[in-house]
C-alpha positions in Angstrom: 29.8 -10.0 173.5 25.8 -11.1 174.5 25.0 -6.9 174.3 26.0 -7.0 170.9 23.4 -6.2 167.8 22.7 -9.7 166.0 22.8 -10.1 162.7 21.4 -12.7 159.8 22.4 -12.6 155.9 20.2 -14.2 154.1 20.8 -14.3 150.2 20.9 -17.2 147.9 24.5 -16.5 146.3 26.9 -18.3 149.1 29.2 -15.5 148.0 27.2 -12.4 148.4 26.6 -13.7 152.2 30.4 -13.8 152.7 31.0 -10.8 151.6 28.6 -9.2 154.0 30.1 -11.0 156.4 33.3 -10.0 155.5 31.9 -6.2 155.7 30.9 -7.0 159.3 33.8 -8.0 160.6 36.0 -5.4 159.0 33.4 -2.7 161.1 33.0 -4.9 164.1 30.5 -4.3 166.4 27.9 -7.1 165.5 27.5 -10.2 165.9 26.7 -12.8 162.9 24.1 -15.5 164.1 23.9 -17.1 160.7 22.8 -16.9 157.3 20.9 -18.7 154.6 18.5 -18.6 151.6 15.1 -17.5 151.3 13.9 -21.0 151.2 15.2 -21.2 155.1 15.3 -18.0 155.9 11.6 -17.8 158.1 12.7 -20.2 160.2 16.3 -19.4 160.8 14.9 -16.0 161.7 12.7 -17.6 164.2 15.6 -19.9 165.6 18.1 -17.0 165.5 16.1 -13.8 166.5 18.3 -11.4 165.1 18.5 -7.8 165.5 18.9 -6.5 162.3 18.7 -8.9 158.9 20.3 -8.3 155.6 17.8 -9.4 153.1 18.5 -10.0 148.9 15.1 -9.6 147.1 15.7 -11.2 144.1 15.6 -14.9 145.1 14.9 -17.7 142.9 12.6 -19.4 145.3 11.1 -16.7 148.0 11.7 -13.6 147.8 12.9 -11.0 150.0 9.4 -9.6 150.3 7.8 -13.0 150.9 10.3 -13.8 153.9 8.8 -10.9 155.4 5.1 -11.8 154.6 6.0 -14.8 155.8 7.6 -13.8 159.0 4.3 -11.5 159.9 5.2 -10.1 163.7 8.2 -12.2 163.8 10.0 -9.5 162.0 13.5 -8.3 163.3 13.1 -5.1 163.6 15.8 -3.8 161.5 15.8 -4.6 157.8 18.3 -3.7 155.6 17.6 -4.8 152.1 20.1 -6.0 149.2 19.0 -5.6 146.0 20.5 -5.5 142.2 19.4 -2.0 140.9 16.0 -1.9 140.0 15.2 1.8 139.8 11.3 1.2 140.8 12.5 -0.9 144.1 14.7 1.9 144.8 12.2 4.6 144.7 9.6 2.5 146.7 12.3 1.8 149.5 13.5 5.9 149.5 9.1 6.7 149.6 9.5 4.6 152.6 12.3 5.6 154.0 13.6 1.9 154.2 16.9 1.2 154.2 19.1 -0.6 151.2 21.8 -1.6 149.7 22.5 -2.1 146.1 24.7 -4.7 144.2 27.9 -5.3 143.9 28.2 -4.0 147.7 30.7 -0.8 148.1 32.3 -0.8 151.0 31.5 2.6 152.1 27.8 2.7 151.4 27.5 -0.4 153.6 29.3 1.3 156.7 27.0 4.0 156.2 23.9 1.7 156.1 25.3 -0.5 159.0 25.5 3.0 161.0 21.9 4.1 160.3 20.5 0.0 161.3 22.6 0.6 165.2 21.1 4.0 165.4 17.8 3.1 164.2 18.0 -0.4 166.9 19.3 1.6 169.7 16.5 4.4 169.1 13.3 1.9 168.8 14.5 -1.5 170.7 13.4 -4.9 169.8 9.7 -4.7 170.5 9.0 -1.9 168.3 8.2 -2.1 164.7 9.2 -0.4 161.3 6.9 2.0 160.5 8.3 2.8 157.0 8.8 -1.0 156.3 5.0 -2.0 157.4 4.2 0.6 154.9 6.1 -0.5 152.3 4.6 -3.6 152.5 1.3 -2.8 152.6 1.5 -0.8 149.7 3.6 -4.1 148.0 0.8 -6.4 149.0 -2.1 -4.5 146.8 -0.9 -5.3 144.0 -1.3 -8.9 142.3 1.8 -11.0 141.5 -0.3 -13.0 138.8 -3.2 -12.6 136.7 -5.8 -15.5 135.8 -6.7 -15.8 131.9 -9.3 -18.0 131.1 -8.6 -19.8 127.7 -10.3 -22.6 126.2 -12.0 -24.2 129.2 -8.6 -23.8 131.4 -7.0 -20.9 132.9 -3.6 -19.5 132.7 -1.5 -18.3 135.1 0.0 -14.8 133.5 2.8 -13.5 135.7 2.3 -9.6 136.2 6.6 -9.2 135.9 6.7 -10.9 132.9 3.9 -8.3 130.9 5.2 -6.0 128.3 2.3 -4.3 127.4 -1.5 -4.4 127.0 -3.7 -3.2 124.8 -7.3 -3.1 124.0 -9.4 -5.3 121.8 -13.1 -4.3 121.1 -14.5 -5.9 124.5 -11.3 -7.3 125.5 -7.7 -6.3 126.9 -5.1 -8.3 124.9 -2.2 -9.0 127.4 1.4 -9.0 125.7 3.5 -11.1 127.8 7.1 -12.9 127.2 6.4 -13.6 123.3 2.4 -14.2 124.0 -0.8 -12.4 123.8 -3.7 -13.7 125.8 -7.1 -11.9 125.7 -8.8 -11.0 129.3 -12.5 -9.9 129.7 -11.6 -6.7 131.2 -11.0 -3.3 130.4 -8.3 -1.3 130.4 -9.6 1.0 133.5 -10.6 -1.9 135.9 -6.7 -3.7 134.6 -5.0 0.3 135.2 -6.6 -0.2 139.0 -5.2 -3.7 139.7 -1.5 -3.1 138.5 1.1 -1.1 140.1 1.1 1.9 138.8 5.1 2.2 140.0 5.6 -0.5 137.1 3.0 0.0 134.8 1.3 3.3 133.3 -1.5 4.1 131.1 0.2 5.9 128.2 -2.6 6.1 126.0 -6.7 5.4 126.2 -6.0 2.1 124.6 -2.6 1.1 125.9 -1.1 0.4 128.9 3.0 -0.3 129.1 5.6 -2.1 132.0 7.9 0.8 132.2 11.2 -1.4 132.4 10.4 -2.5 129.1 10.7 1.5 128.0 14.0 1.5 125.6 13.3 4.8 123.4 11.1 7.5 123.3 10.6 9.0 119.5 8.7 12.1 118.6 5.6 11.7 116.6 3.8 14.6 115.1 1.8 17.2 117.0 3.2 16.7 120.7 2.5 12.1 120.7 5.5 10.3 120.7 6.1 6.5 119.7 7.7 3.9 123.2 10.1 1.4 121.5 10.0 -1.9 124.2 12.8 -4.2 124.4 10.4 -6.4 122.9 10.6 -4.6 119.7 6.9 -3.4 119.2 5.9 0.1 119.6 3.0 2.0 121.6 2.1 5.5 120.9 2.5 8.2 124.0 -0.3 10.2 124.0 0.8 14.0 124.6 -2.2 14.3 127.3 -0.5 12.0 129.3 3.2 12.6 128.2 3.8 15.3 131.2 3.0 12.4 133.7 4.8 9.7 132.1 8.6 12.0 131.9 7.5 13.3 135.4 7.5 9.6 136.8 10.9 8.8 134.8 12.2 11.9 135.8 11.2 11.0 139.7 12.7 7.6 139.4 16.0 8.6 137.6 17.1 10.6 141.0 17.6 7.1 142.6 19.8 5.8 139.9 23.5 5.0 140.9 
């Protein structure tokens, strides 16, 4: 029983944990050590040293990626995320060869996944690391979560996931975000090198748009085309740069389910 992979499940729904439990038990050959939410999850993951972890990455409080940040060389060294489908995630974890899971949990798919985390545990052992995952990260942690705006001698906090689009404005970059525009002293080129360019792309030389805000793409006349956002407002696709922007949709539709 002691030779035995351990497992944790951490997610903050109580019932997506029991049904990954349930999913171990029906393939047997683990051992579940506990479970939790992100808020606890760190420290169970210190108290439980497990194997391999099942990790949700939407969570209210911290994050799948933050338990990891968090967890620095304390690590387990097999991750396996869970994740409602977000069709960037996906294409960042298949980049990285990382292995997930998405929402609602099939059955199959997980066997196949729990499969691939033994033969990945048996082949590296518990003192080596992911190198896929570390990369993963890295790449995750260049990126800013927030942006700072001053505004009349305070300064707001502007979420980066919550940005539809941005535009420019004479010396300014007008950030659209969640019914708001706040202007930013900064240009569209030094704001194109901060953001992830998995989530957000330049699609014209005064315009920059969150791709999951991307509902339609309408033709305009001689090769531009018009983005409708869920947001309603529209940005004009340049046809210079309307190769790259299907090429990256076209990359990240492979991963859909």
């Amino acid at each position: 029983m002691s030779d035995l992979p351990r497992v944790l499940v951490v997610d903050d729904e109580p019932l997506a944990r029991a049904l990954v439990r349930v999913l171990l038990e029906r393939e047997g050959g683990t051992r579940v050590v506990g479970e939790c939410g992100g808020g606890e999850a760190a420290e169970e993951v210190r108290r439980t040293r497990p194997d391999i972890l099942f990790l949700d990455v939407q969570m209210p409080d911290v994050d799948g990626f933050e338990v990891l940040e968090r967890l620095g060389p304390d690590r387990p060294p097999v991750v396996v995320f869970v994740t409602a489908y977000d069709r960037y995630a996906v294409r960042a974890f298949e980049v990285h060869a990382v292995d997930y899971l998405l929402k609602p949990v099939d059955a199959g798919r997980f066997a196949e996944a729990l499969r691939h985390a033994r033969a990945r545990l048996a082949g590296r052992g518990r003192e080596n690391g992911d190198a896929g995952l570390d990369a993963l990260l890295q790449a995750r942690g260049r990126y800013p979560s927030r942006l700072l705006v001053p505004a009349r001698g305070r300064t707001l906090v502007v979420e980066v996931a919550a940005i539809d689009w941005i535009e420019a404005t004479d010396y300014y970059a007008s950030i659209h975000a969640g019914g708001q525009t706040h202007l930013l002293r900064q240009t569209l080129t030094e704001l194109e090198r901060t953001l992830d360019p998995s989530r957000f792309f330049r699609v014209h030389r005064s315009a920059i748009v969150n791709l999951e805000r991307v509902r339609e793409i309408q033709p305009l006349f001689r090769g531009d085309s018009s983005l409708l956002l869920s947001t309603g407002a529209r940005v004009r696709l340049s046809r210079t740069r309307r190769a790259e922007f299907q090429r990256l949709f076209a990359a990240s539709a492979q991963s859909a389910p």
